[in-house]
N, C-alpha and C positions, 0 to 999 in steps of 0.2 A: 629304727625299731627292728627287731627281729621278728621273722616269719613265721618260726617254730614257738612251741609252748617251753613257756620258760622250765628251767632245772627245780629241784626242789628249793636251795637257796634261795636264788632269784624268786621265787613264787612266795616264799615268807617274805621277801624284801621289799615286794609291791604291796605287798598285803600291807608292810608296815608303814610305808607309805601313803597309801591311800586312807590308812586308818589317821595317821597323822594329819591329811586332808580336812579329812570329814572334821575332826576335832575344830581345826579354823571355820571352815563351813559352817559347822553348828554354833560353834561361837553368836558368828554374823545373824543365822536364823533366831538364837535365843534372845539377843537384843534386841531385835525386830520382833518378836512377838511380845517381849515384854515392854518396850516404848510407845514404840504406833501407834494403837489403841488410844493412849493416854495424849499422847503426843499430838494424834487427831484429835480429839476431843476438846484439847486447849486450844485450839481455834477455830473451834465451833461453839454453837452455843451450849449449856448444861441437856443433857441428855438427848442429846443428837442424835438420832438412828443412823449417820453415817461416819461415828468413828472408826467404825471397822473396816470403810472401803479402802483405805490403802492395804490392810491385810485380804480383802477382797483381789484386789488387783494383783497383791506381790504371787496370790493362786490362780490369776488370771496367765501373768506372764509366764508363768511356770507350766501353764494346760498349753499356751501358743506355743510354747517354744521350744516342749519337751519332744514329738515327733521328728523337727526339723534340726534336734539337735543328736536324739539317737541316727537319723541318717547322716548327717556330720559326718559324728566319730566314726561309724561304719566305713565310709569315703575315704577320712584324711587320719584316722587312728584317735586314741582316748587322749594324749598327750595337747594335742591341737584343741579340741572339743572341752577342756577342762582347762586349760589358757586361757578359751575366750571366753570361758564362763566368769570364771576370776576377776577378768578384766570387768564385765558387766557389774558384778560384786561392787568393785573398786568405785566404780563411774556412780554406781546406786546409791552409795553413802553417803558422798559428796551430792548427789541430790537433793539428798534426804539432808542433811546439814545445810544445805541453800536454805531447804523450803521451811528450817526452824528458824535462821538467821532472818530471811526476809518476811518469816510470818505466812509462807503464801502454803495453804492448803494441797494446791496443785502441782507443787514442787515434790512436797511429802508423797503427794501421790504418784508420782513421775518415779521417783525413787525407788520404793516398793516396787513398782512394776518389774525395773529393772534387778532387783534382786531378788524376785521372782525367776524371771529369766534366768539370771546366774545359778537359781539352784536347780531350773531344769539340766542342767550342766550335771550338775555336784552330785544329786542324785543315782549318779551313773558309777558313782565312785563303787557299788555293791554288785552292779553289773559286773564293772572292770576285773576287779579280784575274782568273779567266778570265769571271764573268758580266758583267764592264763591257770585256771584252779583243776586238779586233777577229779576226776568225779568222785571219789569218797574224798575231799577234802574243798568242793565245792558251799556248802552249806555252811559249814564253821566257816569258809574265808568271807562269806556276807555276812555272815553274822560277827564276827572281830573286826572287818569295818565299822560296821555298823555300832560297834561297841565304843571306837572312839568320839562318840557322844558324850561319854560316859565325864568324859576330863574336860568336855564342854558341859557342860551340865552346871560344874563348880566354876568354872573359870569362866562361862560368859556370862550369869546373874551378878558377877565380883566386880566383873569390870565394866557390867554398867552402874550400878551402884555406885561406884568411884567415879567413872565420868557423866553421872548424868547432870552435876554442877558445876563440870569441870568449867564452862563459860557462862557462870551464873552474872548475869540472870537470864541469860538463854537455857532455858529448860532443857535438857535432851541431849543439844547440840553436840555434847563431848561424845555420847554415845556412837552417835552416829560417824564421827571421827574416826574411833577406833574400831569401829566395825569397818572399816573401810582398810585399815591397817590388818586384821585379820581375813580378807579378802586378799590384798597384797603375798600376807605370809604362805597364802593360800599356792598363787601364781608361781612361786619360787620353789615350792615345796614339787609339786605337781608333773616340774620339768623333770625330777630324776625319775620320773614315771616307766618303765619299760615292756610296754604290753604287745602283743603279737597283734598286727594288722590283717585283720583275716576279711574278705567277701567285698574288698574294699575295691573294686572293680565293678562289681555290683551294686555299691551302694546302698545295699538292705535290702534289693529287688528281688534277689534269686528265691526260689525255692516255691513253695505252694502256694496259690492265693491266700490276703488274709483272711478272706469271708471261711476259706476248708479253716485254717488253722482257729480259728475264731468260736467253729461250732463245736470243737472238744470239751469235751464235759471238766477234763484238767482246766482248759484256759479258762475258764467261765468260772469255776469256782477261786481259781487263783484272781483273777481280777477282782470279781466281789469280796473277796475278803481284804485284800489290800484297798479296795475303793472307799468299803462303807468302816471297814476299821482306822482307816486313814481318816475320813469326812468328820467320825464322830469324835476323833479326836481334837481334829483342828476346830470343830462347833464349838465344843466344851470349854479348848484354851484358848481361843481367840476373844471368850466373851467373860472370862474368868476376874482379868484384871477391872475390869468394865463392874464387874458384879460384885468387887474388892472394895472399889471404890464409893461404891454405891451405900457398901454396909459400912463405911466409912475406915476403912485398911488405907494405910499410905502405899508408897511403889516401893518402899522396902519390902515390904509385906508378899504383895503379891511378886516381886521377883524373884522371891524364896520360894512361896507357892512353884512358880515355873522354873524353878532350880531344882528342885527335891521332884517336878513331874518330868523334866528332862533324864534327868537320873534315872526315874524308874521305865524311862523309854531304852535306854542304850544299858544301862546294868545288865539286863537278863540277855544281850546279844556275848555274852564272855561264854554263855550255857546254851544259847537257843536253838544251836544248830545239834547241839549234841542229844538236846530232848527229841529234835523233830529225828535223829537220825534211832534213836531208845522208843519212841514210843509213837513216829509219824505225824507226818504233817498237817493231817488233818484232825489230828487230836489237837494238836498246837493250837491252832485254829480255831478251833470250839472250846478252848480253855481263854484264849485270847477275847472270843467275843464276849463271853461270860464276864470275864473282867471287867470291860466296860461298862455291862450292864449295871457291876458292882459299882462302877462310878456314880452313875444316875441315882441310883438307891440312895446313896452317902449325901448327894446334893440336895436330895429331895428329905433329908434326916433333919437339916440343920443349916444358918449360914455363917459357923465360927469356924475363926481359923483353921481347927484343927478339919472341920469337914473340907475348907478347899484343898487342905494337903493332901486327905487321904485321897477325895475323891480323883485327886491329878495323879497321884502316886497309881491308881488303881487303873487310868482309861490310858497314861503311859506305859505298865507292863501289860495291858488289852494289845496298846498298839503296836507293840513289839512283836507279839506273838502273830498276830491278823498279817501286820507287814512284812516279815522275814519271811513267815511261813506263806504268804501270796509269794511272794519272791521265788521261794522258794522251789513251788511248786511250779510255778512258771517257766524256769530255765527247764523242763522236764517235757515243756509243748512244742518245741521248736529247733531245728537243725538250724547247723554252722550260719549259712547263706542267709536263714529266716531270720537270726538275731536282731538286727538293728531293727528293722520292723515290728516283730512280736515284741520289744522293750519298749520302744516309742508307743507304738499303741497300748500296752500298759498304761504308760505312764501318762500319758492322754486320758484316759478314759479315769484315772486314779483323779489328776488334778484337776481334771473337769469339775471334778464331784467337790472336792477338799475348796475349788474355788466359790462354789455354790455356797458351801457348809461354812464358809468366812461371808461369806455376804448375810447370809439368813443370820446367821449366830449374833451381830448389830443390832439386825432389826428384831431380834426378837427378846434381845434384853432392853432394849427399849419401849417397846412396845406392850413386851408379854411379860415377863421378867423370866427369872432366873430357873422358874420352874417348869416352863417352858421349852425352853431350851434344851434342858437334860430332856423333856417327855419327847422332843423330837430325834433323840439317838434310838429309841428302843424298836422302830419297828424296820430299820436300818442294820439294827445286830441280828435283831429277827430273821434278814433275809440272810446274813452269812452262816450264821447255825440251820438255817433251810437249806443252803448249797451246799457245806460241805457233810450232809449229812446222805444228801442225795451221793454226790459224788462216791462214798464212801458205801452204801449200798448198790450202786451202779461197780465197781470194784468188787464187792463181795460177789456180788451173781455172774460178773467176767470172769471170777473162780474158781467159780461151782460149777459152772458149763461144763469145762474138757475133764472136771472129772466126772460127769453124768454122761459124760461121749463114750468111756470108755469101756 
């Protein structure tokens, strides 16, 4: 790896790279959200409040092992750190294929875990692109990551549909197979990776404690917005298929649902760095939450098709906007030395919450139903249009000071 910040070329190259990543990555996430659910559920009994703990877990492994993997890559470079994430990927499918072949519940749930873990890894892929990214072309390089969703979106709802028979009458099984294979293509892709090893000496150690960097009014609202826009996201689509099924939709159904919501997660990243750089991030932000609320609204309308499409289409371009623009905002709290720490603790503190928000979102379309559920994002969006509005008048009066000084 090279020391220096890559050329302009090479800085598109990674980019295209990592964007090509994330597209495999998401892949593996899209089949995993659209299976598991369903795939728990068929071995438990009818209405189970814990079909969702394997997507419970897969945001469990991912809150363990997102700290311990931002100081990784800090140590040993992004190249190493997203190898052994792949690898985890890889191992995770093949669990997850055990645990449908033998029937055993806890295999499924062993699986998940570890592809969890894996995307605390993958995750990093928006970090990576902005550590080699010049600062006016930092925000667009997270955001065109981040847009290779976009080709996952259509290509991994496809290819579970086509293997979820593939070993019929093992239900799933083929799924789980080929996400294992786009975990692989992940691992190969990843090696042409070329990102500058910086603070790696350090570890992530250097620079201010994180309780100072912690108490900035930037970090605090960049977290909440990526926490609770991320949470109410994964509530809504972790319990969507669960609530498909219910109103009696087959898994064609709902994995169109989470094809056309994936879509409208990574679609508006082709534009979202160019809005946040036109009209500020913390407008993004407040448009972003607003969206989601529009989800809830559309859930709480009606429960035909057409409402689960919108309402996934709606809390996906929320999430887009809450998460680039927390991202966003976050590379802005923290010097060179502070990175691997202020990312990890992000992203900690992020799937802490998103691991919660899969566990509740089972219990509560079982227990509560569906209307429920949406009524628990709203006072969650509440607190992101509270922060970044603070934030945003805390900034205005930083303004106004030195010109009343002078």
């Amino acid at each position: 790896m090279t020391s220096a910040l890559p050329d302009g070329t090479s800085m598109r190259r990674n980019v295209a790279i990592l964007a090509g990543a994330q597209v495999l990555f998401q892949c593996t996430q899209i089949m995993s959200i659209a299976t598991t659910p369903l795939a728990g559920l068929g071995m438990l009994s009818p209405g189970s409040p814990y079909a969702t703990v394997p997507i419970f877990l897969s945001n469990l492994g991912l809150m363990l092992v997102t700290l311990p993997a931002a100081l990784l890559m800090g140590r040993f470079g992004r190249r190493a750190g997203f190898s052994l994430g792949a690898t985890l990927g890889i191992i995770g499918g093949f669990t997850s294929l055990t645990g449908i072949v033998q029937q055993e519940f806890a295999l499924l749930c062993l699986g998940a875990l570890l592809q969890g873990s894996s995307a605390a890894f993958a995750w990093h892929y928006r970090f990576a692109a902005a550590d080699m990214a010049t600062a006016d072309f930092r925000a667009k390089a997270i955001s065109l990551v981040m847009a290779g969703g976009v080709v996952a979106a259509f290509l991994g709802p496809q290819a579970a549909k086509w293997a979820v028979t593939l070993f019929d009458p093992m239900l799933f099984a083929g799924v789980y197979l080929v996400l294992s294979g786009f975990a692989l293509g992940a691992l190969l892709l990843v090696q042409l990776v070329d990102i500058p090893l910086v603070a790696a000496a350090k570890g992530g150690r250097g620079g201010r404690p994180m309780r100072e960097i912690a108490r900035q009014p930037k970090f605090i609202a960049a977290v909440l917005s990526s926490m609770f826009g991320y949470a109410v996201m994964t509530l809504v689509m972790s319990a969507t298929p669960l609530a498909m099924q219910a109103c009696g939709f087959g898994y064609g159904d709902s994995a169109t649902v989470i094809q056309w919501h994936v879509a409208a997660m990574f679609i508006p990243a082709f534009f979202t760095g160019s809005l946040i750089s036109r009209f500020g991030v913390l407008r993004v932000i407040a448009v972003g939450a607003t969206l989601e609320i529009g989800c809830a609204l559309v859930n709480f309308s009606g429960i035909e098709f057409a409402n689960f499409v919108a309402a996934n289409i709606l809390v996906g371009l929320g999430w887009n906007f809450c998460y680039v623009g927390g991202s966003t905002l976050l590379t802005s709290t923290y010097t060179v030395e502070e990175k691997a720490k202020v990312q990890g603790t992000h992203d900690f503190l992020v799937y802490s919450m998103t691991a919660s928000a899969a566990a509740l979102s089972g219990t509560l379309q079982a227990v509560a139903g569906w209307w429920l559920v949406n009524l628990a994002a709203l006072p969650m969006l509440t607190i992101v249009l509270c922060a970044v509005t603070w934030l945003g008048l805390k900034q205005r009066h930083a303004r106004a000071v030195p010109l009343e000084a002078q």
